[in-house]
DSSP file (Angstrom, degrees, kcal/mol; ACC not computed):
  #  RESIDUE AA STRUCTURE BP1 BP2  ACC     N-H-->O    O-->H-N    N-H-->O    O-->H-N    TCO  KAPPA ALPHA  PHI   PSI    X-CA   Y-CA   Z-CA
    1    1 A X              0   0    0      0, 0.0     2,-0.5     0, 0.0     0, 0.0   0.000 360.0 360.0 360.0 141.0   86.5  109.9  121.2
    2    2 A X        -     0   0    0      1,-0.1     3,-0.2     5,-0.0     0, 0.0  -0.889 360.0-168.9-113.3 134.1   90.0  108.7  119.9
    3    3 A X  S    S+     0   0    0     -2,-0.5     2,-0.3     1,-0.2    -1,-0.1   0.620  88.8  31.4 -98.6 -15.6   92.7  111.0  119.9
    4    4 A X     >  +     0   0    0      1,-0.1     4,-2.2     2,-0.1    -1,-0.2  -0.786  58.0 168.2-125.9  93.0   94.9  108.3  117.5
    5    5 A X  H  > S+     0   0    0     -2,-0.3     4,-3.0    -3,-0.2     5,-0.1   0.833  80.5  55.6 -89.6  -1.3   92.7  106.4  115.2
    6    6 A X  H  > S+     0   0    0      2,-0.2     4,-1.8     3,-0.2    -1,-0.2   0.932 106.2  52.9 -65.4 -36.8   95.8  105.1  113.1
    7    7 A X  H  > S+     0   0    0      2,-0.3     4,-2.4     3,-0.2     5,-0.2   0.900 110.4  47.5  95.7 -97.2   96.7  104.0  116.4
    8    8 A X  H >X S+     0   0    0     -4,-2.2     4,-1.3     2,-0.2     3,-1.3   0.836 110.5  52.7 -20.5 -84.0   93.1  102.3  116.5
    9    9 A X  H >X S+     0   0    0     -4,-3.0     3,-1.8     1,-0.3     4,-1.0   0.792 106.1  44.7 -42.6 -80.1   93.4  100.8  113.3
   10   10 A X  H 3X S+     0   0    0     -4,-1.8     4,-1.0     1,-0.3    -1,-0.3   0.633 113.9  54.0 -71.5 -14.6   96.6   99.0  113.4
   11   11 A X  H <X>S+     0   0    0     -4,-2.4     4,-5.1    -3,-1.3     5,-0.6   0.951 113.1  52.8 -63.5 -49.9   95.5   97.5  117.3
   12   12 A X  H <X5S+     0   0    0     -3,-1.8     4,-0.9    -4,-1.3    -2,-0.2   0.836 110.7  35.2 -43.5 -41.7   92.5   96.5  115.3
   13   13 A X  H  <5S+     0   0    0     -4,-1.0    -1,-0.2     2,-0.2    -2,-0.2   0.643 114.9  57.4-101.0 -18.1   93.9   94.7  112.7
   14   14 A X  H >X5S+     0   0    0     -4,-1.0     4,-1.4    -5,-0.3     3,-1.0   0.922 115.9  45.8 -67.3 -63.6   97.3   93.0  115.5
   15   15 A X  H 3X5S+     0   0    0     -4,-5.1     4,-2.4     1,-0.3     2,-0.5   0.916 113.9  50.9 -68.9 -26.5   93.8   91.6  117.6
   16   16 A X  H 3<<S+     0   0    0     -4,-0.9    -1,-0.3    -5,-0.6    47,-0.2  -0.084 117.4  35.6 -83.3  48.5   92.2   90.4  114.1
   17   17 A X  H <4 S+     0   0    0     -3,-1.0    -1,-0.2    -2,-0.5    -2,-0.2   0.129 114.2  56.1-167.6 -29.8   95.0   88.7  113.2
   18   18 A X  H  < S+     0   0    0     -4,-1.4    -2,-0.2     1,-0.1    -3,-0.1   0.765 113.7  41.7 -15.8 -66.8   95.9   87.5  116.7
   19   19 A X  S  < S-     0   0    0     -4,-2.4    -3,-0.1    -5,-0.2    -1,-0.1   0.262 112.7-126.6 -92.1  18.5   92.3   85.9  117.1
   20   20 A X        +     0   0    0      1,-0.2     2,-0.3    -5,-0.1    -4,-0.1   0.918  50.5 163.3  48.4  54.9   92.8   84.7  113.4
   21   21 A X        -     0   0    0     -6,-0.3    42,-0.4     1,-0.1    -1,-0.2  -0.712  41.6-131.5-116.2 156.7   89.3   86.3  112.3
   22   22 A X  S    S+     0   0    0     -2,-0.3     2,-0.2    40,-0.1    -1,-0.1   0.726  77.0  14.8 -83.3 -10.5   89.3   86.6  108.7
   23   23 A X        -     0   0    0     39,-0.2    40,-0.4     2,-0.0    39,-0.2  -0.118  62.8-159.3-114.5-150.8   87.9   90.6  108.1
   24   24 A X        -     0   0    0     -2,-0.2    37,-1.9    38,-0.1     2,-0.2  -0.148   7.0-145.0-140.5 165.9   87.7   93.3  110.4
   25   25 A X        +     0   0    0     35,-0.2     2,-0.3    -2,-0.1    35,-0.1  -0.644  22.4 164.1-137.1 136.6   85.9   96.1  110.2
   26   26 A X        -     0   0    0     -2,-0.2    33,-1.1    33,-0.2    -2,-0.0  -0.971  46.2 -79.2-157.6 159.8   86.9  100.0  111.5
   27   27 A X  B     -A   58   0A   0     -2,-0.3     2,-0.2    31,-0.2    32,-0.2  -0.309  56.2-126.7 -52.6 166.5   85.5  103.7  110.9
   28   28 A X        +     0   0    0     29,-0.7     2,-0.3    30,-0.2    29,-0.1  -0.799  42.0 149.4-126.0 145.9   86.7  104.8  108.0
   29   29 A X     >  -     0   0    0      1,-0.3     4,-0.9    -2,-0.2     3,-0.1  -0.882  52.2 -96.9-168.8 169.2   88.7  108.1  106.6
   30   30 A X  H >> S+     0   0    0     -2,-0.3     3,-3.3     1,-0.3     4,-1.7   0.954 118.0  56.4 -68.8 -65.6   91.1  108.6  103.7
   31   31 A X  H 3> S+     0   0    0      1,-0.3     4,-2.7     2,-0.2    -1,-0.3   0.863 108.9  47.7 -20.3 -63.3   94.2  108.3  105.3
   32   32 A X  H 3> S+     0   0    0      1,-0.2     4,-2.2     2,-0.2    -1,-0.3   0.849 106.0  58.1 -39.7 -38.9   93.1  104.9  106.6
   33   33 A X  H <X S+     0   0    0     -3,-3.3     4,-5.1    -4,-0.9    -1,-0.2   0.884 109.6  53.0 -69.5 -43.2   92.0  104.0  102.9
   34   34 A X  H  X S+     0   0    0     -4,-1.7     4,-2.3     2,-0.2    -2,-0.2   0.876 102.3  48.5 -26.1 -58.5   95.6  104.9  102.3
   35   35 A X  H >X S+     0   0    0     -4,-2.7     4,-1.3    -5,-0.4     3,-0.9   0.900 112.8  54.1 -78.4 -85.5   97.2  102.7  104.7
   36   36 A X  H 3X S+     0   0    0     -4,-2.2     4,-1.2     1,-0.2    -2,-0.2   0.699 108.4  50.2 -23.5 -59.2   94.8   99.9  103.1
   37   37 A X  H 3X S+     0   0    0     -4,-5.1     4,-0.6     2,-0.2     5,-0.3   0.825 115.4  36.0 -35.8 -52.9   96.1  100.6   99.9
   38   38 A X  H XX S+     0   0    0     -4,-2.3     4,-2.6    -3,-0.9     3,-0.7   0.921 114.7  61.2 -70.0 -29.6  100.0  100.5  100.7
   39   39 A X  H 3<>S+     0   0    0     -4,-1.3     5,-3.4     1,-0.3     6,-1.2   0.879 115.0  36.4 -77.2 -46.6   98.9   97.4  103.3
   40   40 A X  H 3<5S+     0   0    0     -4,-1.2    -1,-0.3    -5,-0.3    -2,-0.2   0.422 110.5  55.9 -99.5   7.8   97.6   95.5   99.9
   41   41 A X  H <<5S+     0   0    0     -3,-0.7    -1,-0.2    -4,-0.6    -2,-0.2   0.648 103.2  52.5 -87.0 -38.6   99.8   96.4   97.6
   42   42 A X  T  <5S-     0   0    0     -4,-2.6    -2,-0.2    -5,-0.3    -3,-0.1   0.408 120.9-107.1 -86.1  17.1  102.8   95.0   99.7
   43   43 A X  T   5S+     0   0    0      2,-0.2    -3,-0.2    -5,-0.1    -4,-0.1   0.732  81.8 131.5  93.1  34.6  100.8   91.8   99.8
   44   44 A X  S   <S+     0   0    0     -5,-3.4     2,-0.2    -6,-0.2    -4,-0.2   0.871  74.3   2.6 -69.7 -50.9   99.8   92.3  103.6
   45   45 A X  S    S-     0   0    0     -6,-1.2    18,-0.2    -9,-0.2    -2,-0.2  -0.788  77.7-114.6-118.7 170.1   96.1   91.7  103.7
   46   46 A X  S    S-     0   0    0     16,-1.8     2,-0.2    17,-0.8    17,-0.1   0.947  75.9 -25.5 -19.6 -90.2   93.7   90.7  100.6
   47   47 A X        -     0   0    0     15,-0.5    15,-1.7     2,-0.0     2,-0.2  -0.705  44.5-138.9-141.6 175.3   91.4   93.6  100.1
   48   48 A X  E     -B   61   0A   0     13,-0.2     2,-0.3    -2,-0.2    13,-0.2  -0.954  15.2-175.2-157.3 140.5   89.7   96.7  101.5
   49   49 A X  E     -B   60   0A   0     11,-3.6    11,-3.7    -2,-0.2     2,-0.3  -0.982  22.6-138.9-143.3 163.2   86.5   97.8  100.9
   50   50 A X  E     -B   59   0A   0     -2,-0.3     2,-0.6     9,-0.2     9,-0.2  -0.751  27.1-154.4-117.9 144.8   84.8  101.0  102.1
   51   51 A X  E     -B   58   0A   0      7,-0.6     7,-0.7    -2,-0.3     5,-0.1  -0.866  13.6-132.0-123.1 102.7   80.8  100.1  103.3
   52   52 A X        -     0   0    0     -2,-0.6     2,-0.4     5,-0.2     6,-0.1   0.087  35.5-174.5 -35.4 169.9   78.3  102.6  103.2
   53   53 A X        -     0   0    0      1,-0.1     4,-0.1     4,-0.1     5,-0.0  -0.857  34.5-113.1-142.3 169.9   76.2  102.7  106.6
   54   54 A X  S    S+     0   0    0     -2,-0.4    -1,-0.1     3,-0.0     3,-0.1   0.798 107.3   7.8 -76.5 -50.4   73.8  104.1  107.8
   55   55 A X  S    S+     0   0    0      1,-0.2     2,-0.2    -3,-0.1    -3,-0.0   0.689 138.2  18.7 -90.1 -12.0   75.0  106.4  110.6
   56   56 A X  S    S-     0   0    0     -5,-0.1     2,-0.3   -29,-0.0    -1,-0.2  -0.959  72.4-123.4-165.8 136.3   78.6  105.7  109.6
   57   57 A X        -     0   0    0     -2,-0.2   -29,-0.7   -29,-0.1     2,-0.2  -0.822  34.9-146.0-112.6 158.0   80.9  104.4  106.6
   58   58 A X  E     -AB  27  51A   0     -7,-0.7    -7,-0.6    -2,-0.3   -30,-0.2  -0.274   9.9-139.6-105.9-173.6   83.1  101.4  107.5
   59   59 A X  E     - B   0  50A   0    -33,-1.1     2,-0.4    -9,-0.2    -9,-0.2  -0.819  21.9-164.0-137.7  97.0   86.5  100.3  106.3
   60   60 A X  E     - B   0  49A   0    -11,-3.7   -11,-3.6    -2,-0.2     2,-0.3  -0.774   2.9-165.0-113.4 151.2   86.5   96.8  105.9
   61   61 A X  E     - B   0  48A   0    -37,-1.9     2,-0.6    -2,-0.4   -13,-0.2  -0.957  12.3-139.7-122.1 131.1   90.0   94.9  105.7
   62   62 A X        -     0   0    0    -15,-1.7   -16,-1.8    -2,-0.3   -15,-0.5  -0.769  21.0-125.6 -99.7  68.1   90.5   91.4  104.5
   63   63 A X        -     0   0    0     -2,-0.6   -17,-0.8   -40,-0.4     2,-0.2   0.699  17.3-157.1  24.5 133.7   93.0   89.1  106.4
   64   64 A X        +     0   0    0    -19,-0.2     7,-1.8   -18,-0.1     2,-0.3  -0.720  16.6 172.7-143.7 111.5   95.9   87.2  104.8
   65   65 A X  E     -C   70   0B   0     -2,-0.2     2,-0.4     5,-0.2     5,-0.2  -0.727  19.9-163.9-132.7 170.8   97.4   84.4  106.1
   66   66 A X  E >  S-C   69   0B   0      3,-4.0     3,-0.7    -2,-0.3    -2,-0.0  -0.915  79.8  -0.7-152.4 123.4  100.0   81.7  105.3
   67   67 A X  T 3  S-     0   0    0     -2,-0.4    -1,-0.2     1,-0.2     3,-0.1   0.986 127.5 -65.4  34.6  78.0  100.4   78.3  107.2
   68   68 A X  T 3  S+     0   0    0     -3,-0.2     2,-0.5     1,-0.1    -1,-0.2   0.478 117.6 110.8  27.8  18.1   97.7   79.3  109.2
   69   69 A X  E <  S-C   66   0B   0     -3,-0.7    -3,-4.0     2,-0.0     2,-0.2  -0.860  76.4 -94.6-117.6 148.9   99.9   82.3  110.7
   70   70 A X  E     -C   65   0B   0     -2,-0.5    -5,-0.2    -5,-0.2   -25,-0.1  -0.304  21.7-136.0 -53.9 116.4   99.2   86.2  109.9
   71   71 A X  S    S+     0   0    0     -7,-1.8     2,-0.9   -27,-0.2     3,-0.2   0.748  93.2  67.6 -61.2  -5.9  101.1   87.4  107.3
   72   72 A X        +     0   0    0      1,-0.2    -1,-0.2    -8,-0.1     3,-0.1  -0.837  58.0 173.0 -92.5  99.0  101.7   90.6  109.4
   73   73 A X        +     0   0    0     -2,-0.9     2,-0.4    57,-0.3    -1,-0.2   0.895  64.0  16.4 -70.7 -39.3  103.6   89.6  112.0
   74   74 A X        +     0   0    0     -3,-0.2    56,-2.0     2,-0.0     2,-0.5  -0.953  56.0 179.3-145.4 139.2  104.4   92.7  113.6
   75   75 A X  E     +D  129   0C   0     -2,-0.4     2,-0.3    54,-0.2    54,-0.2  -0.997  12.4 176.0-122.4 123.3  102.6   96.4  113.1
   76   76 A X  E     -D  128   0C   0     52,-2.6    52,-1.5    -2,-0.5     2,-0.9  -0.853  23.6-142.7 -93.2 156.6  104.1   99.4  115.3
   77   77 A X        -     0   0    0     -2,-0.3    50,-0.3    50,-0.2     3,-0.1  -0.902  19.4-176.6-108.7 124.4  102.9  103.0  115.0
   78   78 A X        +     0   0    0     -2,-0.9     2,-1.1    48,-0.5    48,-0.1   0.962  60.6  69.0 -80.4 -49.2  106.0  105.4  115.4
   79   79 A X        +     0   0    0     46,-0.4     5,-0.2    45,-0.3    -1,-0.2  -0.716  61.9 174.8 170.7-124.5  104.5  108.1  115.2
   80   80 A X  B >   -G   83   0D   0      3,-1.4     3,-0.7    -2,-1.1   -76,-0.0  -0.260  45.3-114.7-102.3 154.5  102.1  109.9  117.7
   81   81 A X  T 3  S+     0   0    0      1,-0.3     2,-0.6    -2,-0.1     3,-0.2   0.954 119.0  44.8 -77.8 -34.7  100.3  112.8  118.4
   82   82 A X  T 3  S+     0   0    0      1,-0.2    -1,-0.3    -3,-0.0    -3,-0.0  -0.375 128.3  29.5 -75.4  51.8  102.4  113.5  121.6
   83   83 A X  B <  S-G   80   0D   0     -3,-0.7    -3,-1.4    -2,-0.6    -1,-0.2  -0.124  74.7-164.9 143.9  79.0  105.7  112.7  119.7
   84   84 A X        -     0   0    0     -3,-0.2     2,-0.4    -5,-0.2    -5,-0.1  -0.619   9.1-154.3 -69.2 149.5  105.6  113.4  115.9
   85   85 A X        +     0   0    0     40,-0.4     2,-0.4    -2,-0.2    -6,-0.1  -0.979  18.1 175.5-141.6 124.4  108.9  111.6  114.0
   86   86 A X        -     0   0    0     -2,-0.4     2,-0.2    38,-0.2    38,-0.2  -0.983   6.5-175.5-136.0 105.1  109.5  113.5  111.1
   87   87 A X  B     -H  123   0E   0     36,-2.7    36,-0.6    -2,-0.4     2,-0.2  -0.776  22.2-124.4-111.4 163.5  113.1  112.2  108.7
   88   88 A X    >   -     0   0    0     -2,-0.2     3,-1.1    34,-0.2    35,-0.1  -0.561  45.9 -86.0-106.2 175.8  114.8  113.4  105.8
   89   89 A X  G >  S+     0   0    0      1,-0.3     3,-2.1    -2,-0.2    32,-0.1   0.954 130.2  47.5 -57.6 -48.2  115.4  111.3  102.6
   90   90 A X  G 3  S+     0   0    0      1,-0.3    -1,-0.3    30,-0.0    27,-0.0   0.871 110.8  51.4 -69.0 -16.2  118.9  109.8  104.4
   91   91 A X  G <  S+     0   0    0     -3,-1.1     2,-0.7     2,-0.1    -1,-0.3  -0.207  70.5 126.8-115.6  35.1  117.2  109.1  107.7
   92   92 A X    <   -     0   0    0     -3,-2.1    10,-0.1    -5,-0.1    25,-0.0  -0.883  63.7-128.7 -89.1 106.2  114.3  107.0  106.3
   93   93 A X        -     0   0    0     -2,-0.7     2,-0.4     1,-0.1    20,-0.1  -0.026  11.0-133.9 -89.1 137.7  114.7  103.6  108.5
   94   94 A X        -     0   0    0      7,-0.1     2,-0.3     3,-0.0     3,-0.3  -0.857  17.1-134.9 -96.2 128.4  114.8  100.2  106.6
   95   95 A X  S >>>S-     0   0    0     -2,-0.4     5,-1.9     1,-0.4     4,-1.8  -0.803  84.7 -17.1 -73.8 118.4  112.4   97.4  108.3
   96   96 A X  G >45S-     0   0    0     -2,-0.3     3,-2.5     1,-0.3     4,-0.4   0.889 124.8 -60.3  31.0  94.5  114.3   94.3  108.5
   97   97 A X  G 345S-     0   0    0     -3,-0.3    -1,-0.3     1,-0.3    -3,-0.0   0.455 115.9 -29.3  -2.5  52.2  116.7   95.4  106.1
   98   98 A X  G <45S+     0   0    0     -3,-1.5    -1,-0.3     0, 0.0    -2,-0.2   0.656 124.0  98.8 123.0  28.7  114.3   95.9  103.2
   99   99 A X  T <<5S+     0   0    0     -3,-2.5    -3,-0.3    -4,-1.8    -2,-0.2   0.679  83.7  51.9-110.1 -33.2  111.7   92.8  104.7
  100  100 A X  S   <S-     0   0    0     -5,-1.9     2,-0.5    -4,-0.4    30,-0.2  -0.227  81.0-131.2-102.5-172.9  110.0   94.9  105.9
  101  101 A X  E     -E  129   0C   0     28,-2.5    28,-3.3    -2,-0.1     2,-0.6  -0.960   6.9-155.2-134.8 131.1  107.6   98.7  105.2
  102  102 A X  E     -E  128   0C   0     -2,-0.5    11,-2.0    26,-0.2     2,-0.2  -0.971  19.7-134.4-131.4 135.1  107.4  101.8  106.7
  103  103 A X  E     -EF 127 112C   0     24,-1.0    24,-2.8    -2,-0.6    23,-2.1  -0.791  30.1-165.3 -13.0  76.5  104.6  103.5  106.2
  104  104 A X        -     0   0    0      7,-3.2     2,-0.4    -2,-0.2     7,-0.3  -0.311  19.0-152.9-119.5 167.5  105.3  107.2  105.4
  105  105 A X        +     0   0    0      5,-0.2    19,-2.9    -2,-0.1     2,-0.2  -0.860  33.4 171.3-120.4 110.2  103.4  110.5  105.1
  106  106 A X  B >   -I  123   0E   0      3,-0.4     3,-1.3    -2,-0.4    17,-0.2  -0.523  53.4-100.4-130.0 165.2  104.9  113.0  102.8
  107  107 A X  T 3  S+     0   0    0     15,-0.8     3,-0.1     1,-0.3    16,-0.1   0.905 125.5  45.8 -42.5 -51.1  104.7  116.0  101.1
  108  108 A X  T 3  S-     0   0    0      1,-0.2    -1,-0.3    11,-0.0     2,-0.1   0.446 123.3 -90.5 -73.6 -11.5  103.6  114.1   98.0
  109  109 A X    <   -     0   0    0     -3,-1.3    -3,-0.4     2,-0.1    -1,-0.2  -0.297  66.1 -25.2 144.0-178.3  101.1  111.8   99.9
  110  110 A X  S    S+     0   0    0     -5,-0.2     2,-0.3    -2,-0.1    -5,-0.2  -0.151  73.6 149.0 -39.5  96.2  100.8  108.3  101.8
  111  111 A X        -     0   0    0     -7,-0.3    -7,-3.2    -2,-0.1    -2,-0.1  -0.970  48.0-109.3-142.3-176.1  103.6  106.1  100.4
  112  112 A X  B  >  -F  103   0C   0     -2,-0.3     4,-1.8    -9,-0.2    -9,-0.3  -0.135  48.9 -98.7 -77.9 174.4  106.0  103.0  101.8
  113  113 A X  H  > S+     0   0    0    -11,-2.0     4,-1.9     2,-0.2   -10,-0.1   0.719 118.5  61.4 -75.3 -21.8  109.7  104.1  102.2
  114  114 A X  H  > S+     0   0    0      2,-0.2     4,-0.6     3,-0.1    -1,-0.2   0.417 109.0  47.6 -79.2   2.2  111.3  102.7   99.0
  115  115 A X  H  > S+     0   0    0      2,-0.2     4,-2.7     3,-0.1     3,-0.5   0.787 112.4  49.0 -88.4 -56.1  108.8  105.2   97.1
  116  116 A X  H  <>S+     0   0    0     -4,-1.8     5,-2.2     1,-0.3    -2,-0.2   0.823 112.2  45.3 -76.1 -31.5  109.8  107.8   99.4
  117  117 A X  H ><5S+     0   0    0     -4,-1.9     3,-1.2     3,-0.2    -1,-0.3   0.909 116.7  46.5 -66.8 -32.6  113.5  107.1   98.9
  118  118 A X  H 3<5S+     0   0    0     -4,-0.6    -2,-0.2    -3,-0.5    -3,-0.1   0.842 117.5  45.3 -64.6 -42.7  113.0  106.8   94.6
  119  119 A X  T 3<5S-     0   0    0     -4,-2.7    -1,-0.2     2,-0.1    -2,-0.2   0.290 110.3-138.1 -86.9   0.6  111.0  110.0   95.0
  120  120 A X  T < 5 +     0   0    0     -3,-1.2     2,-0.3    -5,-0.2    -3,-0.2   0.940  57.2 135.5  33.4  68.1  114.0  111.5   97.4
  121  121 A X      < -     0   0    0     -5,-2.2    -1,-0.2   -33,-0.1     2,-0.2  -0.970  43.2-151.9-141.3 154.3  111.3  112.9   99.8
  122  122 A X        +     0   0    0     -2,-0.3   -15,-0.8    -3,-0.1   -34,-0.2  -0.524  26.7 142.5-104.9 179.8  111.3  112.8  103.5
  123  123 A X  B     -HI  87 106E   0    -36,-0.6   -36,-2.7   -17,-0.2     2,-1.1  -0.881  47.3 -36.1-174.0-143.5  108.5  112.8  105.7
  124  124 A X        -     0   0    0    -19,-2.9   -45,-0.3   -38,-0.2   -38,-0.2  -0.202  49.1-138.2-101.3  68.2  106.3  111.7  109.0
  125  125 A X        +     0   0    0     -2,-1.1   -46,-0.4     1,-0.1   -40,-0.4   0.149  28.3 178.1 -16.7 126.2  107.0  108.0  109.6
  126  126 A X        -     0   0    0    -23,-2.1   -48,-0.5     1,-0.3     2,-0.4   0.672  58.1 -23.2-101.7 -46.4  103.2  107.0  110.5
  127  127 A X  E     - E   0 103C   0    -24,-2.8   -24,-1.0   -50,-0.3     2,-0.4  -0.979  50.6-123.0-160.1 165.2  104.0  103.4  111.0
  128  128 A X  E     -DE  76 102C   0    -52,-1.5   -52,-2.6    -2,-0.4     2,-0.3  -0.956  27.2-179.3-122.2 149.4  106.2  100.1  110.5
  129  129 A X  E      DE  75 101C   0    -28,-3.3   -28,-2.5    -2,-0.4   -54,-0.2  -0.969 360.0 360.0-132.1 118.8  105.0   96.9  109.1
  130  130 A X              0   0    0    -56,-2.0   -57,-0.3    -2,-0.3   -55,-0.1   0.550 360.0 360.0-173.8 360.0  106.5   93.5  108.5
């Protein structure tokens, strides 16, 4: 049993990208579908596609790389279930000054931090990417 599968996911997707493999493949749940969403819209991976199963639906992610290196160089989660990090609109942290995304959870739902500043909501920093 996993007590952090965002957690999961983004280890998953550091070692696929690591071992240079071109999908990978993770349980699936909306939040996650989320994170896939903001992750291909900011031109991190390809695609995402959800795969029925049989005992289980998947969450499959699609690699993106450029001169044979991962375009994600670096994924953290901040945070955690033993240490929630929770900011208001002025204390939303810029990733490489504005090179980078964090990855927010807000009142209003899963969005990057330059949404969440346009939309002047704070929330639970889930994760940083860039």
């Amino acid at each position: 049993m996993l007590t952090d599968p965002i957690a999961d996911m983004l280890t998953r997707l550091r070692n696929a990208g690591q071992a240079r493999h071109r999908r990978v493949d993770m349980p699936v749940s909306r939040l996650k579908i989320e994170i896939a969403r903001l992750l291909k819209d900011n031109h991190y991976i390809h695609d995402f596609k959800v795969l029925e199963g049989d005992p289980h639906d998947v969450l499959r992610l699609y690699l993106k790389y450029y001169q044979e290196k991962p375009v994600i160089r670096e994924l953290k989660r901040v945070s955690r279930p033993g240490l929630r990090k929770y900011v208001k609109v002025s204390e939303i942290p810029r990733v490489r000054n504005g090179l980078g995304v964090a990855i927010m959870s807000t009142s209003r739902g899963v969005m990057t931090d330059r949404r969440a500043r346009e939309e002047k909501v704070g929330g639970e920093v889930l994760a940083v990417v860039w």
